[in-house]
C-alpha positions in Angstrom: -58.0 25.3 -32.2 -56.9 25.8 -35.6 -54.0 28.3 -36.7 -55.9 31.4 -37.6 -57.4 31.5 -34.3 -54.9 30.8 -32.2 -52.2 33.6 -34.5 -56.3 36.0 -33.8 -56.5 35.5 -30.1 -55.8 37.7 -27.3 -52.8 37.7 -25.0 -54.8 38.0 -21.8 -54.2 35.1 -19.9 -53.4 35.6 -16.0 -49.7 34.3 -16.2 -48.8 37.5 -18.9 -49.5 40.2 -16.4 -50.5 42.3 -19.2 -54.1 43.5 -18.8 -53.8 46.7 -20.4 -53.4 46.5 -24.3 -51.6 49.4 -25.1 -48.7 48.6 -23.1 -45.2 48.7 -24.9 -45.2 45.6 -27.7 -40.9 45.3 -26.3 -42.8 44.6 -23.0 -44.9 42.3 -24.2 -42.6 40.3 -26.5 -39.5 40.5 -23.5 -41.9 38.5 -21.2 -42.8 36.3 -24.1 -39.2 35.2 -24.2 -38.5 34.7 -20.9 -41.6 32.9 -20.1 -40.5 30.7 -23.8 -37.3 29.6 -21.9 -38.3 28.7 -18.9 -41.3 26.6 -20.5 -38.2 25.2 -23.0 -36.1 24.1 -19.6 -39.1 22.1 -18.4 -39.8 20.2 -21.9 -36.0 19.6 -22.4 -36.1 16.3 -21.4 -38.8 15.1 -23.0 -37.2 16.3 -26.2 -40.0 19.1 -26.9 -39.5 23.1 -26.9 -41.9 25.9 -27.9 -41.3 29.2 -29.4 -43.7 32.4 -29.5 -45.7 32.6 -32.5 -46.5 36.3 -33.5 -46.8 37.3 -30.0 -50.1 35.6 -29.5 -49.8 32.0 -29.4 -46.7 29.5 -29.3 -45.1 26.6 -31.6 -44.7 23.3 -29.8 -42.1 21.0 -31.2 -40.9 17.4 -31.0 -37.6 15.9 -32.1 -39.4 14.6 -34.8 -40.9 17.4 -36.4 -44.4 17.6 -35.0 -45.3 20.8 -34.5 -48.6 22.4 -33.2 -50.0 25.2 -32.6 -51.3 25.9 -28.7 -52.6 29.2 -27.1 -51.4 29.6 -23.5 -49.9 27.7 -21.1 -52.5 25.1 -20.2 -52.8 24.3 -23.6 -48.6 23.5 -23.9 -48.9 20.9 -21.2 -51.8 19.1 -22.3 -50.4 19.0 -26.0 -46.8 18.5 -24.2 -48.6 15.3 -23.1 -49.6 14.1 -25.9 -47.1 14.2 -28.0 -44.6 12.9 -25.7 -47.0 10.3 -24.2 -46.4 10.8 -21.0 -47.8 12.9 -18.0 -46.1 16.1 -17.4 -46.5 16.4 -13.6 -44.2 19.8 -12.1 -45.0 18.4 -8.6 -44.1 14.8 -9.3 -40.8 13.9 -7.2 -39.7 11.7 -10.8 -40.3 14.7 -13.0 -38.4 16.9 -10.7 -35.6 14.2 -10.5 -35.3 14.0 -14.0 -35.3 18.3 -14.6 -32.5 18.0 -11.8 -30.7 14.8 -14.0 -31.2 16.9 -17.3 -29.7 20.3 -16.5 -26.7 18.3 -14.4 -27.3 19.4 -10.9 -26.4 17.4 -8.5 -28.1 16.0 -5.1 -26.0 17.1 -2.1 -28.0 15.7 0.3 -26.7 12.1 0.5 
Protein backbone atom coordinates (compact mmCIF):
# COMPACT_ATOMS: atom_id res chain seq x y z
CA UNK A 1 0.00 0.00 0.00
CA UNK A 2 1.61 3.08 -0.78
CA UNK A 3 1.48 6.33 1.59
CA UNK A 4 -1.37 8.23 0.09
CA UNK A 5 -3.64 5.44 0.54
CA UNK A 6 -2.79 4.24 3.66
CA UNK A 7 -2.75 8.49 5.16
CA UNK A 8 -6.81 8.16 2.67
CA UNK A 9 -8.17 5.06 4.27
CA UNK A 10 -10.81 4.60 6.74
CA UNK A 11 -10.36 3.91 10.42
CA UNK A 12 -12.92 1.09 10.47
CA UNK A 13 -11.33 -1.88 11.48
CA UNK A 14 -13.07 -4.13 14.19
CA UNK A 15 -10.28 -3.61 16.93
CA UNK A 16 -11.12 0.54 16.89
CA UNK A 17 -14.61 0.18 18.14
CA UNK A 18 -15.46 3.19 16.24
CA UNK A 19 -18.23 2.48 13.77
CA UNK A 20 -19.81 5.70 13.72
CA UNK A 21 -17.75 8.55 11.95
CA UNK A 22 -18.79 11.46 13.65
CA UNK A 23 -17.76 10.36 16.93
CA UNK A 24 -15.41 12.89 18.92
CA UNK A 25 -11.84 13.04 16.89
CA UNK A 26 -10.27 13.22 21.10
CA UNK A 27 -12.01 9.76 21.12
CA UNK A 28 -10.63 8.58 18.28
CA UNK A 29 -7.05 9.83 18.63
CA UNK A 30 -7.13 8.65 22.80
CA UNK A 31 -7.68 5.07 21.61
CA UNK A 32 -5.13 5.46 18.94
CA UNK A 33 -2.62 6.08 21.66
CA UNK A 34 -3.37 3.59 23.95
CA UNK A 35 -3.76 0.93 21.41
CA UNK A 36 0.10 2.58 19.93
CA UNK A 37 1.60 1.56 23.40
CA UNK A 38 0.47 -1.40 23.91
CA UNK A 39 1.43 -2.50 20.24
CA UNK A 40 5.08 -0.56 21.22
CA UNK A 41 5.35 -3.05 24.53
CA UNK A 42 4.97 -6.07 22.28
CA UNK A 43 7.61 -4.93 19.48
CA UNK A 44 10.04 -3.73 22.26
CA UNK A 45 12.12 -6.47 22.06
CA UNK A 46 12.55 -6.84 18.76
CA UNK A 47 13.79 -3.34 18.61
CA UNK A 48 10.65 -1.99 16.53
CA UNK A 49 7.79 0.62 17.74
CA UNK A 50 4.96 2.22 15.70
CA UNK A 51 3.42 5.54 16.08
CA UNK A 52 -0.15 6.86 14.67
CA UNK A 53 0.14 8.50 11.41
CA UNK A 54 -2.69 11.22 11.04
CA UNK A 55 -5.04 9.19 12.74
CA UNK A 56 -5.56 6.74 9.96
CA UNK A 57 -2.65 4.53 9.58
CA UNK A 58 0.64 3.99 11.65
CA UNK A 59 4.60 4.36 11.24
CA UNK A 60 6.56 1.21 11.87
CA UNK A 61 10.10 1.59 12.88
CA UNK A 62 13.42 -0.32 13.27
CA UNK A 63 16.50 0.60 15.20
CA UNK A 64 17.93 1.25 12.03
CA UNK A 65 15.71 3.59 10.49
CA UNK A 66 13.38 1.62 8.37
CA UNK A 67 10.32 2.91 8.49
CA UNK A 68 6.97 1.85 6.76
CA UNK A 69 3.86 2.69 6.42
CA UNK A 70 1.00 -0.13 7.47
CA UNK A 71 -2.84 0.31 7.86
CA UNK A 72 -4.17 -1.68 10.81
CA UNK A 73 -3.11 -4.15 12.95
CA UNK A 74 -2.68 -7.18 10.80
CA UNK A 75 -0.68 -5.26 8.59
CA UNK A 76 2.00 -4.20 11.76
CA UNK A 77 2.69 -7.83 12.44
CA UNK A 78 3.20 -9.12 9.12
CA UNK A 79 5.56 -5.95 8.32
CA UNK A 80 6.83 -6.42 12.16
CA UNK A 81 7.92 -9.75 10.62
CA UNK A 82 9.70 -8.81 8.07
CA UNK A 83 11.65 -6.38 9.03
CA UNK A 84 12.81 -8.06 12.08
CA UNK A 85 13.02 -11.53 10.43
CA UNK A 86 11.47 -13.36 12.73
CA UNK A 87 7.94 -14.67 13.48
CA UNK A 88 5.93 -12.66 15.83
CA UNK A 89 3.83 -15.36 17.51
CA UNK A 90 1.60 -13.66 20.82
CA UNK A 91 0.78 -17.30 21.76
CA UNK A 92 4.24 -18.70 21.46
CA UNK A 93 5.53 -19.73 25.08
CA UNK A 94 9.30 -18.12 23.71
CA UNK A 95 7.74 -14.94 22.67
CA UNK A 96 5.90 -14.63 25.86
CA UNK A 97 9.17 -15.46 27.79
CA UNK A 98 10.95 -13.01 26.14
CA UNK A 99 7.95 -9.94 26.64
CA UNK A 100 8.24 -11.32 30.42
CA UNK A 101 12.51 -11.06 30.13
CA UNK A 102 12.17 -7.53 28.42
CA UNK A 103 9.83 -5.62 30.69
CA UNK A 104 11.83 -7.36 33.91
CA UNK A 105 9.13 -9.40 35.45
CA UNK A 106 10.05 -12.10 37.04
CA UNK A 107 8.78 -15.93 37.13
CA UNK A 108 7.57 -16.82 40.67
CA UNK A 109 6.69 -20.08 39.97
CA UNK A 110 9.94 -21.97 40.56
Amino acid sequence: MCGLCGTLGEDSHWITGIEDPEQAHYARRHARAYRARLINAVLAPRRLSVTDFQSTSFVLGSATGKQEIVQDLGGIWRQAEAMSGHALDPLSAQFLDELEHYHGKRDNDG
